[in-house]
C-alpha positions as CSV (number, residue, x, y, z in Angstrom):
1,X,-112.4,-101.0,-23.9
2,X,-114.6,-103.6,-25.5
3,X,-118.7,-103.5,-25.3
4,X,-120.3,-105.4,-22.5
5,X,-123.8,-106.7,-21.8
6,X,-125.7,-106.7,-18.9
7,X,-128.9,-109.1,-18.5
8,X,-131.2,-108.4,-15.4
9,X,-133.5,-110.9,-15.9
10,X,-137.0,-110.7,-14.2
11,X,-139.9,-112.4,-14.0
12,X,-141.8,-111.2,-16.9
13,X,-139.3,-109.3,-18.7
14,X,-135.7,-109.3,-19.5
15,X,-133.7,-106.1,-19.4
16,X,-130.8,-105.5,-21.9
17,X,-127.8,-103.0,-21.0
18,X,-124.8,-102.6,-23.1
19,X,-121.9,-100.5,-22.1
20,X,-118.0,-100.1,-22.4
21,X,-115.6,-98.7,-20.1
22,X,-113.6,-100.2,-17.4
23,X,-113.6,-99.7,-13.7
24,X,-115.7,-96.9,-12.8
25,X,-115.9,-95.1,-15.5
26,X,-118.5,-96.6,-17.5
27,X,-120.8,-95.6,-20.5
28,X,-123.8,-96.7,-21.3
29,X,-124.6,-97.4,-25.1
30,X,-128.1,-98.5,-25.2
31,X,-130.8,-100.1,-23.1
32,X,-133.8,-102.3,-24.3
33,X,-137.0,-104.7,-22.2
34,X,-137.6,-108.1,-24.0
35,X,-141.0,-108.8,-22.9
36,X,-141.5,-112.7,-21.9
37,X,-145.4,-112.6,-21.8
38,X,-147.2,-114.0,-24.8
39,X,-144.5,-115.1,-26.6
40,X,-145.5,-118.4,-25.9
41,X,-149.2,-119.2,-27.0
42,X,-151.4,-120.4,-23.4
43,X,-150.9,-124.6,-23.3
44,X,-147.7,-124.8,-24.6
45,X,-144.9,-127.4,-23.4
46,X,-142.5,-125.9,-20.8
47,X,-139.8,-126.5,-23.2
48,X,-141.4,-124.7,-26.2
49,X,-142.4,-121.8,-24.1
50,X,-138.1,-122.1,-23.5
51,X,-137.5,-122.2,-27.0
52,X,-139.8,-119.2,-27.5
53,X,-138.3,-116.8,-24.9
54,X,-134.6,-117.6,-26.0
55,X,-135.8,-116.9,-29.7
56,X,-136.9,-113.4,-28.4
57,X,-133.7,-112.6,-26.3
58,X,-131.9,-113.4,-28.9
59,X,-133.9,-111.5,-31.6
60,X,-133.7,-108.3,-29.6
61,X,-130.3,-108.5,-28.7
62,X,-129.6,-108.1,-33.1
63,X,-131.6,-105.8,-33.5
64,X,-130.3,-103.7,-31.2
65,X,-127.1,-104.4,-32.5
66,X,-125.5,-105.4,-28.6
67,X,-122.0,-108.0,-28.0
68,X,-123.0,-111.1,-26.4
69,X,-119.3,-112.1,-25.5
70,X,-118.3,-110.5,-22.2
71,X,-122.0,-110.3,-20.3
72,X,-123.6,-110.7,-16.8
73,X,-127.0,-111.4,-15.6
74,X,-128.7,-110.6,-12.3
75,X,-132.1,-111.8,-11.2
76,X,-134.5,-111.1,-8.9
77,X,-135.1,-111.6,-5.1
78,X,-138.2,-113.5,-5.8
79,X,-136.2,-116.4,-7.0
80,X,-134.0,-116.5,-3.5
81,X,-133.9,-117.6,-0.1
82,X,-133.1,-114.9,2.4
83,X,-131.7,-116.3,5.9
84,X,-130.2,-114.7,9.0
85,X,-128.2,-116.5,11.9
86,X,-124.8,-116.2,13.9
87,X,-121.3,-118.2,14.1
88,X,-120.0,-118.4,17.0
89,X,-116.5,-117.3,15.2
90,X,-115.1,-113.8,12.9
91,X,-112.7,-115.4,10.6
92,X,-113.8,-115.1,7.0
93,X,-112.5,-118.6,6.5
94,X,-114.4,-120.3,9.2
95,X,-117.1,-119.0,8.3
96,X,-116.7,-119.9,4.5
97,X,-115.6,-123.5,5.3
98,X,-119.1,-123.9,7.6
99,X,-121.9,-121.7,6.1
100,X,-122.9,-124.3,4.3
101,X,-123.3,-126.8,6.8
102,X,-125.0,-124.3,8.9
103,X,-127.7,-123.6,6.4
104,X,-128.8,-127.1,6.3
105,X,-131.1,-126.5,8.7
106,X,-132.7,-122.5,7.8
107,X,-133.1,-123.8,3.9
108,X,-136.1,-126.5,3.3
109,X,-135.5,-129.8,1.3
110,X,-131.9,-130.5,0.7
111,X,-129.0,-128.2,0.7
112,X,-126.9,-129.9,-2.9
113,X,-130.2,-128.3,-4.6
114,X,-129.1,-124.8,-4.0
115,X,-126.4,-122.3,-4.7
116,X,-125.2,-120.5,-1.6
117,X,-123.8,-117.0,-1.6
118,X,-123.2,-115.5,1.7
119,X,-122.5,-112.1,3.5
120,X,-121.2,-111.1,6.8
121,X,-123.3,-108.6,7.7
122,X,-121.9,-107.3,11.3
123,X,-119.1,-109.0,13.7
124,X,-118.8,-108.5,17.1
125,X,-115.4,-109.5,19.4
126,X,-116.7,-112.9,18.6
127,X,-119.8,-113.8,16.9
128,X,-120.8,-112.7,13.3
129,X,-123.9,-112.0,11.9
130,X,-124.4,-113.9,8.6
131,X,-127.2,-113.8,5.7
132,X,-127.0,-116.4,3.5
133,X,-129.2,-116.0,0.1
134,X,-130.1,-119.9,-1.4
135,X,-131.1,-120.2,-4.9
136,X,-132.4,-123.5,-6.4
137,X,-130.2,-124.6,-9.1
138,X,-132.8,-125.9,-11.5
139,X,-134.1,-122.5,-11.6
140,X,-131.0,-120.9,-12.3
141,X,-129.9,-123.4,-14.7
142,X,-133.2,-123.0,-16.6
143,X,-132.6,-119.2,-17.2
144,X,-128.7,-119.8,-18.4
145,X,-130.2,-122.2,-20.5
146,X,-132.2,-119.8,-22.0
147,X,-129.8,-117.1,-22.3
148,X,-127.4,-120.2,-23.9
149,X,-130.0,-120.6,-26.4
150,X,-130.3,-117.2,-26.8
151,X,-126.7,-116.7,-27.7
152,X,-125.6,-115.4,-23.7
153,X,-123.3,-117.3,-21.4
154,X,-122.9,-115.1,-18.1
155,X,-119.8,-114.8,-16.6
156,X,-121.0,-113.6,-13.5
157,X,-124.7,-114.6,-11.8
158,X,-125.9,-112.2,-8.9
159,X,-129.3,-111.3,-7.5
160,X,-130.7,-107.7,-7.9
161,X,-130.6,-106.8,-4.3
162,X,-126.6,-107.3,-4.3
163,X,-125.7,-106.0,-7.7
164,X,-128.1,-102.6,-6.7
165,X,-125.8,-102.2,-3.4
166,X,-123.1,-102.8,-5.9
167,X,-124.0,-99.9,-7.9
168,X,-124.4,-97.7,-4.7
169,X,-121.2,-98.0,-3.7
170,X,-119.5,-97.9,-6.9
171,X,-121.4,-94.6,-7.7
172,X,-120.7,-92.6,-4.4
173,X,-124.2,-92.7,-3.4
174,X,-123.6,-94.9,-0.4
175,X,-120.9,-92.7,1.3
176,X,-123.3,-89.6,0.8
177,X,-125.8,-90.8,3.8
178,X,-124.4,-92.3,7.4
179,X,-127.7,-94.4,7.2
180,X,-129.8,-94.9,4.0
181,X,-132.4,-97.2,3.0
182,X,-133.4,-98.4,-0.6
183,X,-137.0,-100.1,-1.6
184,X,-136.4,-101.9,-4.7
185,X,-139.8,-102.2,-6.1
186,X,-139.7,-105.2,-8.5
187,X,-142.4,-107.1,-10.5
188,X,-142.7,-110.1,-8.4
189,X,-140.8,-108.5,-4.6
190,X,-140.1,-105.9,-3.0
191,X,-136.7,-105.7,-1.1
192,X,-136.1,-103.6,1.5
193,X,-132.0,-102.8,1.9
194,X,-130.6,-100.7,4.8
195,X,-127.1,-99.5,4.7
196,X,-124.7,-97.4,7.4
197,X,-121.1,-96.5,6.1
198,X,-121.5,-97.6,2.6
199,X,-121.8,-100.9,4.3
200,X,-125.0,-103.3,3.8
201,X,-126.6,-104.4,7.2
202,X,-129.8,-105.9,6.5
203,X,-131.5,-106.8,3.8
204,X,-135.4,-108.1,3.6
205,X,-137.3,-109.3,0.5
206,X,-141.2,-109.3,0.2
207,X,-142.8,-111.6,-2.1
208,X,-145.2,-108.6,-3.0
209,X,-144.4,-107.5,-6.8
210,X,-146.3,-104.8,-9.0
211,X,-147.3,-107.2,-11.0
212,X,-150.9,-105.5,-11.8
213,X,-150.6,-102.6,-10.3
214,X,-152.0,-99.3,-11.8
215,X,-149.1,-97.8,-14.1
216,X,-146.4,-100.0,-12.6
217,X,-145.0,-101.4,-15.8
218,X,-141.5,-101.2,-16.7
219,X,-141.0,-98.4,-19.9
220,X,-142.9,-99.4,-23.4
221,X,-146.0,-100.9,-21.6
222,X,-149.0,-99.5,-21.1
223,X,-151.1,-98.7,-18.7
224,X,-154.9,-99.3,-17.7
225,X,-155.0,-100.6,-21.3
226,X,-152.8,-103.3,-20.5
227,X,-155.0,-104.7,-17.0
228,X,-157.3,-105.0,-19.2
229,X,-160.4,-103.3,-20.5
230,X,-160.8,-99.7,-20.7
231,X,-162.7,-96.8,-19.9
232,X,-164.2,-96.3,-16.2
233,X,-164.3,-100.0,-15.5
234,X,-160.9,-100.5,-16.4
235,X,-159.7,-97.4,-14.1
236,X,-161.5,-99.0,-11.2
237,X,-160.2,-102.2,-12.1
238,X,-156.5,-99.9,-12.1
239,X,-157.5,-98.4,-8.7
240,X,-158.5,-101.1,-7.0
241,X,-154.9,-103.5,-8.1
242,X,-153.1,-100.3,-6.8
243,X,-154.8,-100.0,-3.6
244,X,-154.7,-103.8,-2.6
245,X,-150.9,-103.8,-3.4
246,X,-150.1,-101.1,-1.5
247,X,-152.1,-102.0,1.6
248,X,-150.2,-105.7,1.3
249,X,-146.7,-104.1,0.6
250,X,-147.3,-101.4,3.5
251,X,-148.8,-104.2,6.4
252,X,-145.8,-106.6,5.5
253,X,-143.3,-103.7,5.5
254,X,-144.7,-102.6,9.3
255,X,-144.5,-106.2,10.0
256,X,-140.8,-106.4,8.2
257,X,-139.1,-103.3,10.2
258,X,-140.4,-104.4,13.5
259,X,-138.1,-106.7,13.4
260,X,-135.4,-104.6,12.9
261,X,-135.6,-102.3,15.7
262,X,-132.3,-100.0,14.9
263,X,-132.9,-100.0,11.1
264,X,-134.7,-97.0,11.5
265,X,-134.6,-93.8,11.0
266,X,-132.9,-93.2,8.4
267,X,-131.3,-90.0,6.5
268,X,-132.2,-90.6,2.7
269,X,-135.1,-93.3,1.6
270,X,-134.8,-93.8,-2.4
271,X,-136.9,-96.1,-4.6
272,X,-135.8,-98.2,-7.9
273,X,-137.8,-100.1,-10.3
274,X,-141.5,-100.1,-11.4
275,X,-142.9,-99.1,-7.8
276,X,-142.0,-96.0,-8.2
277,X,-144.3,-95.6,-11.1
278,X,-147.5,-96.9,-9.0
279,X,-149.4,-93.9,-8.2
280,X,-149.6,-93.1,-3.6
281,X,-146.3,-95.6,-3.9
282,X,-144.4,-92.8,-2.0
283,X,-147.2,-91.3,0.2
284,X,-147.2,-95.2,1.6
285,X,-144.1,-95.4,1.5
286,X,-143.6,-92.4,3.8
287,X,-146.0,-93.6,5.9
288,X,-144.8,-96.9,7.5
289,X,-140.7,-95.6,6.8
290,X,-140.4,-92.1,8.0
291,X,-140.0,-90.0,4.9
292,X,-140.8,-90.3,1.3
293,X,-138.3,-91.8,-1.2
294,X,-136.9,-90.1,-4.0
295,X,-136.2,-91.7,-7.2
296,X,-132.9,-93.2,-7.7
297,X,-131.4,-92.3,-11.0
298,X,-128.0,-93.4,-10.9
299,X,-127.9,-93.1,-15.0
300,X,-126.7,-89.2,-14.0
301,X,-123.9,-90.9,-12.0
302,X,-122.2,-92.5,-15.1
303,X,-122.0,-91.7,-18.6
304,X,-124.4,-92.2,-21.3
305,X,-125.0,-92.2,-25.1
306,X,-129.0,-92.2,-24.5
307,X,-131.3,-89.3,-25.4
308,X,-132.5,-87.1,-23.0
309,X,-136.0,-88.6,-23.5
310,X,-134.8,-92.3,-22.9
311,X,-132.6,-91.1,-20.2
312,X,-135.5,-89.9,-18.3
313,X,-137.4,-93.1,-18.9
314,X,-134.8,-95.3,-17.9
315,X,-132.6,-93.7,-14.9
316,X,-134.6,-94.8,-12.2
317,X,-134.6,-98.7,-13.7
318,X,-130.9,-99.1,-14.2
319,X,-130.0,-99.2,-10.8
320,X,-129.5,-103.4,-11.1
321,X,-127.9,-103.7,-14.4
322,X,-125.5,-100.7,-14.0
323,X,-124.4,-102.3,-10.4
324,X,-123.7,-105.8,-12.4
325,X,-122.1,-103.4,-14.8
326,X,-119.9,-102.4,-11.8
327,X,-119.4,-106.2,-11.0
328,X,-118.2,-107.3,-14.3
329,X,-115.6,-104.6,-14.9
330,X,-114.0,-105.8,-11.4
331,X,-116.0,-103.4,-8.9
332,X,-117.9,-105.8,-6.9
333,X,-118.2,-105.3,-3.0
334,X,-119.9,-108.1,-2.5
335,X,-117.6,-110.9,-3.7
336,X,-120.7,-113.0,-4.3
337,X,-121.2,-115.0,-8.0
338,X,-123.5,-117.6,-8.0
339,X,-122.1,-119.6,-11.0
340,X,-121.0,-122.3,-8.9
341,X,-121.7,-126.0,-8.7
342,X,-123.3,-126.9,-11.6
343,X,-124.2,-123.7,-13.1
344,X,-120.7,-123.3,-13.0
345,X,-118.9,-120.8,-15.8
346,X,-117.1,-123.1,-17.9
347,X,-115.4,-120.8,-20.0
348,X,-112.8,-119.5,-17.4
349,X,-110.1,-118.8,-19.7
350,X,-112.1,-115.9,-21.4
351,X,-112.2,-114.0,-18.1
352,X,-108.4,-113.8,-18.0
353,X,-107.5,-113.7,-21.7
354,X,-107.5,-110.0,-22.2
355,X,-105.1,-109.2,-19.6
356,X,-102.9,-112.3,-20.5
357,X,-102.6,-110.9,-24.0
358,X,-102.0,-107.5,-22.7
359,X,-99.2,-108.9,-20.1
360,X,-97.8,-111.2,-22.4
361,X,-97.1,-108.3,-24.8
362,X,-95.4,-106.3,-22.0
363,X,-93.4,-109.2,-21.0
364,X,-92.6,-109.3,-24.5
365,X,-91.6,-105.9,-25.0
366,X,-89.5,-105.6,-22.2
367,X,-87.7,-108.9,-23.1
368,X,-86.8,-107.5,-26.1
369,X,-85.7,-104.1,-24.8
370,X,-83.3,-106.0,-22.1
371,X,-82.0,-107.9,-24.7
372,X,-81.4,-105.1,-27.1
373,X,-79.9,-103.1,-24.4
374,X,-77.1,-106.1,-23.9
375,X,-76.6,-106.3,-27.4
376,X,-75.6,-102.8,-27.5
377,X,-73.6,-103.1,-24.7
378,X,-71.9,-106.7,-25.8
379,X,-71.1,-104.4,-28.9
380,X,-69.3,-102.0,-27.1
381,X,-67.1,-104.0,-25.4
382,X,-66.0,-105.7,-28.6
383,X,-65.1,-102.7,-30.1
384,X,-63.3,-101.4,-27.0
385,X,-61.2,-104.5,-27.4
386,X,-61.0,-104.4,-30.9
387,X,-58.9,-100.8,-30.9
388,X,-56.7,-101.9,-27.9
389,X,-55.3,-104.8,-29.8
390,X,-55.2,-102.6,-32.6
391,X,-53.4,-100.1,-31.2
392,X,-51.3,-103.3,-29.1
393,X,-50.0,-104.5,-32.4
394,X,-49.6,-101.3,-34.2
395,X,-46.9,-100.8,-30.7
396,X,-45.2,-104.4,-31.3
397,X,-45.2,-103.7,-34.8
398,X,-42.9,-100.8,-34.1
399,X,-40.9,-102.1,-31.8
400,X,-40.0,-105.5,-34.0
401,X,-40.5,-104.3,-37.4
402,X,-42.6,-106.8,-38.7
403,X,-46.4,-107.1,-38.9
404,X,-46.8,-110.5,-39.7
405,X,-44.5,-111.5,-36.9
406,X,-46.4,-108.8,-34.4
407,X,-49.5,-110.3,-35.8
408,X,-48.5,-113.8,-34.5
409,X,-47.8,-113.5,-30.9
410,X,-51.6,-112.6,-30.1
411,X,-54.0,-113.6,-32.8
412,X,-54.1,-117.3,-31.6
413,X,-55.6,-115.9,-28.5
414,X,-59.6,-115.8,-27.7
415,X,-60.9,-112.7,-29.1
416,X,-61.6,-110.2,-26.0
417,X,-59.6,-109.6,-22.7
418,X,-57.6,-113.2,-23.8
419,X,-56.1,-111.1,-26.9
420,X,-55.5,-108.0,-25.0
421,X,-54.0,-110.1,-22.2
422,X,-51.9,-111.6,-25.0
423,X,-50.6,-108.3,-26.8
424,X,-49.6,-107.7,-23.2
425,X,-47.5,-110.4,-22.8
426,X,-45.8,-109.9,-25.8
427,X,-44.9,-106.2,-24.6
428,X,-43.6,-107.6,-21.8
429,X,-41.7,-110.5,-23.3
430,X,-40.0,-108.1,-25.8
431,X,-38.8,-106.1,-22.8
432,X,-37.5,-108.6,-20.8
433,X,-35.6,-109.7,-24.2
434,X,-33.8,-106.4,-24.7
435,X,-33.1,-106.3,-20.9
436,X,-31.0,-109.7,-21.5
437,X,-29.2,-108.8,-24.4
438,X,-28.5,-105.6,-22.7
439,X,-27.1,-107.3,-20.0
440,X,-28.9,-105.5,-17.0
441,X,-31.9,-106.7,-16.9
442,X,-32.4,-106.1,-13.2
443,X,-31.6,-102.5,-14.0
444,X,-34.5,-101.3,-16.1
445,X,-37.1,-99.8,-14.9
446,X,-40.5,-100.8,-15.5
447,X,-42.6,-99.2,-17.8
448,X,-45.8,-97.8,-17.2
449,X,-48.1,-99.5,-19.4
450,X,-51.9,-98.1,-20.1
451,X,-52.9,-101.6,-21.6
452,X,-52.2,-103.4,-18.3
453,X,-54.0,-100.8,-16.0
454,X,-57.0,-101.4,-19.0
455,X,-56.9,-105.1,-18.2
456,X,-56.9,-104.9,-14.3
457,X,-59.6,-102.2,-14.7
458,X,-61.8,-104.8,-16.4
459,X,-60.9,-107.9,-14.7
460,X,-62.4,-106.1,-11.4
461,X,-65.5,-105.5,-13.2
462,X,-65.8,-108.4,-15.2
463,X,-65.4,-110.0,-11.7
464,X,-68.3,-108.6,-10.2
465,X,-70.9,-107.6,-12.8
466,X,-73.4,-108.6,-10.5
467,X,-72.6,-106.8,-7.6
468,X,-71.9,-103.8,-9.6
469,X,-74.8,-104.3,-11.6
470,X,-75.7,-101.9,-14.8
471,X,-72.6,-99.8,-15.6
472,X,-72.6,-97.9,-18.8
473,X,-69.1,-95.9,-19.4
474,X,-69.0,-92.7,-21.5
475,X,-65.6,-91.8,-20.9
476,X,-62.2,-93.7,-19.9
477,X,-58.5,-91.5,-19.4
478,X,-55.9,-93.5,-18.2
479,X,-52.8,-91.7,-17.4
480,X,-50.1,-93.6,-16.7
481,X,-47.2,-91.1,-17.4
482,X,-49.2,-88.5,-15.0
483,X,-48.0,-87.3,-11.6
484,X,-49.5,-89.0,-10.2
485,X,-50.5,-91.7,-12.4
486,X,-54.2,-92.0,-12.7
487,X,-57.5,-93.4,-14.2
488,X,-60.4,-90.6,-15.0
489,X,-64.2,-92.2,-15.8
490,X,-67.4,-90.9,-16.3
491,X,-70.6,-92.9,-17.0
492,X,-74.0,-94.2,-15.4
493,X,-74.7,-96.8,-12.5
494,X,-78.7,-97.9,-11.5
495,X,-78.4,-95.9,-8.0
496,X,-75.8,-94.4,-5.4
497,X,-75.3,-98.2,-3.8
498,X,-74.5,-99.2,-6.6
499,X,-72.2,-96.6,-7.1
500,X,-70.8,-96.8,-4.0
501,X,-70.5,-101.1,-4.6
502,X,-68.1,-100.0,-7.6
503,X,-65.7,-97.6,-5.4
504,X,-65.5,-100.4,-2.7
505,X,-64.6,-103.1,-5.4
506,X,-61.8,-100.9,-7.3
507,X,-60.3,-99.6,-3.6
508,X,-60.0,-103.6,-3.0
509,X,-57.1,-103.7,-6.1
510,X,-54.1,-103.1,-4.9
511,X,-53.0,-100.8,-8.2
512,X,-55.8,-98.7,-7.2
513,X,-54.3,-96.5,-4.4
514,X,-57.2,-94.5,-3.7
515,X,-60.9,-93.3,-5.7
516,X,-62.0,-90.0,-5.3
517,X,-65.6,-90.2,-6.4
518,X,-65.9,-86.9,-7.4
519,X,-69.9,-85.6,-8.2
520,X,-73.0,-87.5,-9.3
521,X,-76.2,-86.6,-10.5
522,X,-79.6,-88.5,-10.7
523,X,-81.4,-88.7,-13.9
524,X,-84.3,-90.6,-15.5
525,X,-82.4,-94.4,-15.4
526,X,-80.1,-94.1,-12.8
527,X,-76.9,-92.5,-11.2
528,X,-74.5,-90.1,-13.6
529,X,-71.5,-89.8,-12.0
530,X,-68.1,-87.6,-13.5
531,X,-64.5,-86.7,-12.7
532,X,-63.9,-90.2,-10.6
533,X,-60.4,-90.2,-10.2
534,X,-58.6,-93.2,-9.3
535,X,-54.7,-92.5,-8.1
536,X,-52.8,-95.6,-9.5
537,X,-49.6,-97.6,-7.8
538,X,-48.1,-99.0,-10.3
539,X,-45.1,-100.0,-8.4
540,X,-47.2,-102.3,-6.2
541,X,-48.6,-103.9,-9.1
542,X,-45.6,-104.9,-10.4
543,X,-43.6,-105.7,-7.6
544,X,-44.8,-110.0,-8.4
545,X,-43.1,-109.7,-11.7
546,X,-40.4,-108.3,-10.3
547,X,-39.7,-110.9,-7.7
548,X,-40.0,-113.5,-10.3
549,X,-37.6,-112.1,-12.2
């Protein structure tokens, strides 16, 4: 499978994942942070500062030697609009034709300046419980912008909270818990997502980052070094960021699952992101939820061409990209993609090109095979035909003594059963001619001729090829001197109907007395059937001739 990328895109950072793979089975090739802060010297114009970041994207995504062309972005909570609220209805497409409408009045400003994405969180026998998440387009279209700039064009736009719930059910993780809650513990929020039976039933999103917080960076930054200062005063200055963001994050968190009375408890608490990093982060955490959270490394659910040293630094980060990973490669639970509107994806055609080339091949190939098999059998027949006319006018040869004229009583017929029908004719001609001169034509008998059984054996399945459907002969006796005459065949239908199709159409001739279907087996392509035995009546099918005569 062709390399992908992955761009979670935060607020002071963007995060580079490139994998291949398809469905879920994927592999992670490599994983690199493009820090956004002080690129951009302090006073620049917006659009410089742009410029700048898109220039750094796109100098990190060479050297580390990652595809642009398929990739996928997700971006975090802080940039949406969480709202909760019911319709009065359950059907998927009422609700999709009037969520909009409905939002007018939970999202500020006007509703044409944001992209909607909604879930149906719970449904009762008639009312469903809906969160819709908002995100302003200039915002979004500022950061494809960017990534255009930069050399990325996403195909698919989703926020972290959805693409890590992605990733939880892709993995197997959610189905391991009844009830499970993750903290995803981002720069700029902190999102709290509960989730019963794999399925997600509340989500809430704190605009409480750890932005500053002691040892909270993301992998390659540094620590009390990079608050600022160092020394005692710096670790104060550490200590005291830690301790007021984990007294905000707990109070708001109280405050948060209060008003979700049945949310908890739950059976496993796990924690993505930087927050895990920020030292009494799960001591809080265990605190105002129950239990403390374990680290959520899904990097050991998938596989991975990272060393074991960047393996450990990275699991517990990759939680977003690997579920947009999920998302891109067709696993997406959540349906949502907020590259609508304007920030629409305007290159549609390259989501469906692969598997147009693949199924245009396969059409291709089985064109060519169908028509190959009818050649084959289109040169069968001919040759079939071919040795009966052969051996036709070798017999009229005989019996008038001379080629050329023998040659003349068929070859202006069509080549096929019109030529074998003529050499037929002629047989029949030359007997009725010897009759008159004998004098007694009424008294000869007739004669049991092989050629015209051959031609009322194909005429029936000429006559109903499509009923019959594919019929391949290996073997054809016909014994018209036998007692009792009879026809022998062995050869290959698609199935027993069909099979049984063919006896019904030969019993409907009236010089086949009776077909004895003798034994079948199945194999690979079909029916093979043997020893079919059809008792001829070759008095009945002349008795026309004989009354015309």
């Amino acid at each position: 499978m062709p390399r992908q990328t992955i761009i979670d895109y935060g607020g002071h950072r963007v995060r580079l994942m490139e994998f291949d793979g398809s469905g879920k089975k994927l592999r992670v090739l490599g994983v690199t942070d493009v820090p956004l802060d002080g690129v951009v010297p302090e006073g620049e114009e917006a659009g410089e500062a742009e410029d700048a970041q898109a220039a750094a994207i796109r100098k990190a995504l060479r050297a580390a030697g990652f595809t642009n062309d398929p990739c996928a972005m997700a971006f975090d909570a802080s940039n949406a609009m969480f709202r909760e609220f019911d319709l009065p209805f359950t059907s998927d497409d009422q609700i999709a034709k009037v969520v909009k409408f409905e939002s007018e009045s939970h999202v500020p400003g006007d509703i044409d300046d944001y992209v909607l994405q909604h879930q149906v969180l719970r449904k009762t026998r008639d009312k469903s419980h809906i969160l819709v998440i908002a995100v302003k387009k200039d915002e979004l279209l500022d950061r494809l912008d960017i990534l255009e700039e930069s050399g990325l064009d996403p195909m698919l736009v989703d926020i972290d909270d959805l693409a890590l719930h992605n990733a939880l059910v892709a993995t197997g993780v959610a189905d391991e818990h009844p009830r499970l809650a993750v903290i995803n513990a981002q720069e700029h929020s902190t999102s709290l997502l509960f989730i019963e039976g794999g399925k997600l039933v509340a989500v809430r999103s704190i605009r409480i980052g750890t932005r500053g917080a002691g040892h909270a960076e993301a992998p390659g930054a540094g620590g009390a070094e990079a608050a600022g200062g160092d020394g005692a005063e710096a670790q104060a200055l550490d200590t005291a960021r830690t301790h007021e963001y984990l007294t905000r994050l707990t109070r708001e968190i109280r405050r948060t699952t209060s008003t979700l009375p049945d949310a908890l408890p739950v059976d496993e608490l796990y924690v993505t992101g930087p927050g895990g990093a920020v030292p009494g982060f799960a001591a809080a955490m265990a605190e105002v939820l129950g239990r403390e959270p374990q680290l959520l490394d899904l990097l050991d659910r998938v596989s991975h061409d990272l060393s074991d040293e960047d393996a450990r630094l990275w699991g517990p980060q990759l939680g977003v990209a690997l579920g947009m990973a999920f998302k891109l490669n067709g696993e997406d639970v959540s349906g949502t993609d907020f590259r609508r509107d304007e920030a629409a994806y305007t290159h549609k055609f390259d989501q469906v090109k692969t598997p147009l080339i693949v199924l245009s091949f396969l059409l291709f190939l089985v064109v060519a095979f169908l028509g190959l098999d009818a050649f084959m059998e289109a040169g069968k027949l001919k040759t079939e035909y071919e040795r009966i006319v052969v051996q036709g006018d070798t017999f009229l040869g005989q019996i008038i003594g001379d080629a050329s004229a023998s040659r003349a009583k068929w070859e202006h017929a069509e080549p096929g059963p019109a030529r074998v029908k003529a050499v037929l004719d002629a047989v029949k001609g030359l007997r009725e001619e010897i009759a008159q001169k004998l004098g007694r034509s009424h008294g000869i008998p007739d004669l049991p001729s092989a050629l015209e059984v051959w031609i009322e054996f194909s005429n029936a399945i000429f006559a109903n090829e499509a009923a019959i459907g594919r019929l391949a002969l290996q073997r054809i006796d016909i014994d018209v001197l036998g007692r009792p005459p009879q026809i022998k065949l062995e050869g290959q239908v698609e199935d027993l109907t069909h099979f049984a199709t063919l006896q019904a159409i030969l019993r409907e001739r009236p010089m086949f007395q009776s077909v004895d279907p003798g034994s079948t087996q199945p194999v690979a392509d079909g029916v093979r059937f043997s020893d079919l035995v059809i008792t001829l009546n070759l008095v009945a099918a002349s008795a026309p001739a004989k009354e015309k005569s």
